[in-house]
BAPA-369349 format. One record per residue: residue in one letter; x, y, z of N, C-alpha, C, CB in turn; residue number from 0. Coordinates in Angstrom, 3 decimals. Glycine has a CB too. Layout:
<nodes>
  res     neast    nnorth       nup    caeast   canorth      caup     ceast    cnorth       cup    cbeast   cbnorth      cbup    n
    A         X         Y         Z         X         Y         Z         X         Y         Z         X         Y         Z  NUM
...
</nodes>
This chain:
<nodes>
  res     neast    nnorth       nup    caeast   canorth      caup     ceast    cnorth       cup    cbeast   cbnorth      cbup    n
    X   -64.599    69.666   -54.732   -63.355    69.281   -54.127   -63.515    67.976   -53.342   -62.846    70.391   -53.226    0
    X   -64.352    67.824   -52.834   -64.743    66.444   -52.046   -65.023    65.416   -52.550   -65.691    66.460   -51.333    1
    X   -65.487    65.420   -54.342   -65.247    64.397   -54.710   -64.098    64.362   -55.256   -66.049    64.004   -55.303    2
    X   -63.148    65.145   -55.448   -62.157    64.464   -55.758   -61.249    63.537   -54.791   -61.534    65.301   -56.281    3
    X   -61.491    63.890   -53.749   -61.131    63.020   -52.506   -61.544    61.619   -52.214   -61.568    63.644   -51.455    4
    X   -62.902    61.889   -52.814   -63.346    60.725   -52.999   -63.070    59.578   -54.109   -64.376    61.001   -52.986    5
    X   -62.700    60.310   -55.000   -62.147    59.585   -56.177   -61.328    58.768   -55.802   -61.558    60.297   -57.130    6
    X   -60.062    59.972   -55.137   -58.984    59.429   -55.135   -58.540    58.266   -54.053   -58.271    60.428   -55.130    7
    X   -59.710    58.195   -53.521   -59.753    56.805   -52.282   -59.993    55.537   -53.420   -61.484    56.903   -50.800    8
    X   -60.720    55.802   -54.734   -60.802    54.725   -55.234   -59.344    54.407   -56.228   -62.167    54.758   -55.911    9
    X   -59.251    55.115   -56.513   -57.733    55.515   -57.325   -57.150    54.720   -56.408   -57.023    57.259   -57.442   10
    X   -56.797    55.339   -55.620   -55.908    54.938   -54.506   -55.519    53.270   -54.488   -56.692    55.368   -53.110   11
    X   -56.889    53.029   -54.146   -56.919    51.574   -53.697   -56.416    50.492   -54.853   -58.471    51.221   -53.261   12
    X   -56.815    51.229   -56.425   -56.490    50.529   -57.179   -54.896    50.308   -57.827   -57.333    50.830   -57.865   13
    X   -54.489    51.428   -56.922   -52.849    51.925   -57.329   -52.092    50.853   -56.515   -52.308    53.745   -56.757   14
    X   -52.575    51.128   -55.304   -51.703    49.717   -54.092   -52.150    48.804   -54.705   -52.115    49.414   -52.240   15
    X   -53.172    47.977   -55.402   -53.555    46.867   -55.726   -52.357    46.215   -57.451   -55.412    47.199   -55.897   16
    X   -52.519    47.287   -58.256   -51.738    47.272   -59.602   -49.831    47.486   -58.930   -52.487    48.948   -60.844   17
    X   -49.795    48.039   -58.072   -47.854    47.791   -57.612   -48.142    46.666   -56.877   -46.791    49.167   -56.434   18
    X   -48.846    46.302   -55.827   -48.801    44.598   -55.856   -48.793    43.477   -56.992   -49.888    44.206   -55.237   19
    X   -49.465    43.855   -57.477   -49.358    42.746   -58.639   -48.442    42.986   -59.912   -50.777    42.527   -59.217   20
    X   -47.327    44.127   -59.973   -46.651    44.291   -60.403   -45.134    43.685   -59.776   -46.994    45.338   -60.603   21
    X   -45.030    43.175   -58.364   -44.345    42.223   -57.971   -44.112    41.303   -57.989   -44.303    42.120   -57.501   22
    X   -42.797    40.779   -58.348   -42.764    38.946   -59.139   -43.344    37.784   -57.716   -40.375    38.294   -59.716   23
    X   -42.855    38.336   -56.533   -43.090    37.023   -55.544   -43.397    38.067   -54.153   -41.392    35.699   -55.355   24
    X   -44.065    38.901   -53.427   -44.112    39.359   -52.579   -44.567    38.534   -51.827   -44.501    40.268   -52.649   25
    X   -43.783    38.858   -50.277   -44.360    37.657   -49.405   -46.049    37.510   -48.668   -43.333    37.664   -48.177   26
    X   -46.280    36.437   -49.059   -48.139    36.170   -48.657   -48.529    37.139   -48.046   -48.662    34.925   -47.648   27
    X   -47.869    37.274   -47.066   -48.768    38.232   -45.742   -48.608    39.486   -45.781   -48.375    37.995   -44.224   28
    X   -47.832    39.977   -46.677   -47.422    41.373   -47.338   -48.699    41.258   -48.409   -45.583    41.482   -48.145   29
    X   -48.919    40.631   -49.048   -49.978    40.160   -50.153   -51.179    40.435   -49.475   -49.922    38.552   -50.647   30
    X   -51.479    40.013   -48.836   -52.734    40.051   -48.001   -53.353    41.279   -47.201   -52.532    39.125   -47.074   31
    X   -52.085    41.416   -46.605   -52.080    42.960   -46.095   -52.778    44.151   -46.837   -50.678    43.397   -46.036   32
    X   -51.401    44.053   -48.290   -52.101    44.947   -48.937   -53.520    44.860   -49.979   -51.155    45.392   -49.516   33
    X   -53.757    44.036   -50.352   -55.158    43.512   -50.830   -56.341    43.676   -50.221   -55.173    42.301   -50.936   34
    X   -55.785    43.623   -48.747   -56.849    44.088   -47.942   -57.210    45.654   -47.549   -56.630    43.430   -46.824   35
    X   -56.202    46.436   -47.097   -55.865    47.986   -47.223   -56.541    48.502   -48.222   -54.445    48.342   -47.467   36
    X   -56.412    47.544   -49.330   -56.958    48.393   -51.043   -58.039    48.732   -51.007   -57.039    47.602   -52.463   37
    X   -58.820    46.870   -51.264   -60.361    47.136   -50.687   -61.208    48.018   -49.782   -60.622    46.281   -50.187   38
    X   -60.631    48.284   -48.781   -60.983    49.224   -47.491   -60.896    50.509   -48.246   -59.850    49.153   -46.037   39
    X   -59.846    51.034   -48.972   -59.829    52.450   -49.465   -60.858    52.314   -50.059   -58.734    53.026   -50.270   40
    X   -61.135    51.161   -51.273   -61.943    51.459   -52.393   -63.373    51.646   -51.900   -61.836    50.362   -53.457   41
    X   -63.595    50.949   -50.515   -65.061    50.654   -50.351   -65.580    52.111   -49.919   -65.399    49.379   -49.159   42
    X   -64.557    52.659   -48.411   -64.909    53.999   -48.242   -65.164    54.782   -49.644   -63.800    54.649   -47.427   43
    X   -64.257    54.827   -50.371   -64.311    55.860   -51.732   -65.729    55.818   -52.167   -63.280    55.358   -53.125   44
    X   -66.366    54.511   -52.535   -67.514    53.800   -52.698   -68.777    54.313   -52.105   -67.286    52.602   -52.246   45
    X   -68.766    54.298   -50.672   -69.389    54.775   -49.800   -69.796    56.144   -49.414   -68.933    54.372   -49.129   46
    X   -68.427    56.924   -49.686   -68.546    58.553   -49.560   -69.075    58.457   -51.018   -66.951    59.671   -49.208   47
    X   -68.725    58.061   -51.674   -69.731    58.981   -52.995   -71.250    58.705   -53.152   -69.185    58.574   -54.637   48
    X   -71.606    57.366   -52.493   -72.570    57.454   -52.198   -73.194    57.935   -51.092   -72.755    56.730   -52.390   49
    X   -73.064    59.185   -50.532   -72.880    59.608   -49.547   -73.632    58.567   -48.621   -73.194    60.941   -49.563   50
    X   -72.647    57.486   -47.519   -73.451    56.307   -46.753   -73.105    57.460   -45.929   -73.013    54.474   -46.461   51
    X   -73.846    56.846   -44.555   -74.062    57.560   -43.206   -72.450    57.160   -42.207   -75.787    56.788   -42.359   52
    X   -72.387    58.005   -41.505   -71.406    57.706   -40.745   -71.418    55.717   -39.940   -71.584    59.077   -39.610   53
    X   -72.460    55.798   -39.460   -72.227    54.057   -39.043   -72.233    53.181   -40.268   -73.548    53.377   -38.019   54
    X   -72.115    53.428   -41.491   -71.535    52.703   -42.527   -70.200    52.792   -42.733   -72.067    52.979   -43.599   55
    X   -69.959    54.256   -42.490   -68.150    54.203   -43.077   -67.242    53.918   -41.299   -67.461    56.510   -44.099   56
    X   -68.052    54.180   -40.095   -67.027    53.830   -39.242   -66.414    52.370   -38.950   -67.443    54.290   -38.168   57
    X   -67.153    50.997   -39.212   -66.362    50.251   -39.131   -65.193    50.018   -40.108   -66.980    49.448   -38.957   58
    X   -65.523    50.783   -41.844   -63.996    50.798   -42.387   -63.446    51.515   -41.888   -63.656    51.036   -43.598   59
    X   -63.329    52.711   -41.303   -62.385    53.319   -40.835   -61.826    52.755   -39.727   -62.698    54.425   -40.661   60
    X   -62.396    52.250   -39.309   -61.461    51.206   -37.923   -60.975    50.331   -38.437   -62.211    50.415   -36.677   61
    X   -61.468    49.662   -39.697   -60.414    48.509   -40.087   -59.507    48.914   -40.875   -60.927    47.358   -40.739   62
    X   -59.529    50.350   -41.662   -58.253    51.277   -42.195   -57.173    51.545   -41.302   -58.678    52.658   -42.598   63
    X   -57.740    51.461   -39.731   -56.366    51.761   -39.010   -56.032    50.756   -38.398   -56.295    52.825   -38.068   64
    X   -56.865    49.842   -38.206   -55.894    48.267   -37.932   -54.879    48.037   -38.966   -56.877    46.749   -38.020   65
    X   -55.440    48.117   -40.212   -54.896    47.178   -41.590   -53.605    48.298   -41.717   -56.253    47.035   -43.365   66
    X   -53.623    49.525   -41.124   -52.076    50.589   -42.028   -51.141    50.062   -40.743   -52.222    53.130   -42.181   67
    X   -51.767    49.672   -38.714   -50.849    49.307   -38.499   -50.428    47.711   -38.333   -50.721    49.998   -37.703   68
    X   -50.747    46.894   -39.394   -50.467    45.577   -39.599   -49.647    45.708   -40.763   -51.659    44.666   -39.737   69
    X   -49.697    46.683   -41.385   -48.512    46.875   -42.830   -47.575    47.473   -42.296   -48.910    47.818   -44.249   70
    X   -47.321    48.227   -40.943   -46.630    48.993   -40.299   -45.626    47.584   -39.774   -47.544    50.025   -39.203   71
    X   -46.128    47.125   -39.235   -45.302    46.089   -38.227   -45.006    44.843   -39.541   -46.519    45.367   -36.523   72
    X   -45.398    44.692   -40.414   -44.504    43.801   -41.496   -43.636    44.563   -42.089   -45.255    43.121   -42.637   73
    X   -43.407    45.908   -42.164   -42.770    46.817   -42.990   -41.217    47.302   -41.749   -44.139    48.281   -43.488   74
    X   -41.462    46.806   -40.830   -40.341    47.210   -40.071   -39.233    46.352   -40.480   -40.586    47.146   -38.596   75
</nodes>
């Protein structure tokens, strides 16, 4: 069950990445935003399956919750 969780962080990342680029003109910083969010899913996904140690996955997880509330405050 846990890897599927893990999967799906890579899934994930590649899903926000393919509906971005399925947009004719999204604005830059919406672009960026999410390009960046993606990566971060994919790397954790990356990381848990290789099971890394917690001080590997905590600085993505801190930059997972900067980056959801910087898509938060362009999304208002």
């Amino acid at each position: 069950m846990a890897a599927n969780a893990r999967l799906a962080l890579l899934g994930g990342g590649a899903y926000l990445r393919d509906s971005l680029n399925a947009q004719t003109a999204p604005p830059a910083d919406l672009a960026e935003a999410v390009n960046s969010l993606a990566a971060t899913i994919e790397q954790l996904g990356v990381n848990y399956l290789a099971n890394a140690k917690n001080d590997a996955q905590a600085p993505l997880r801190h930059d997972l919750d900067s980056e959801i509330a910087t898509l938060k405050k362009l999304c208002e």
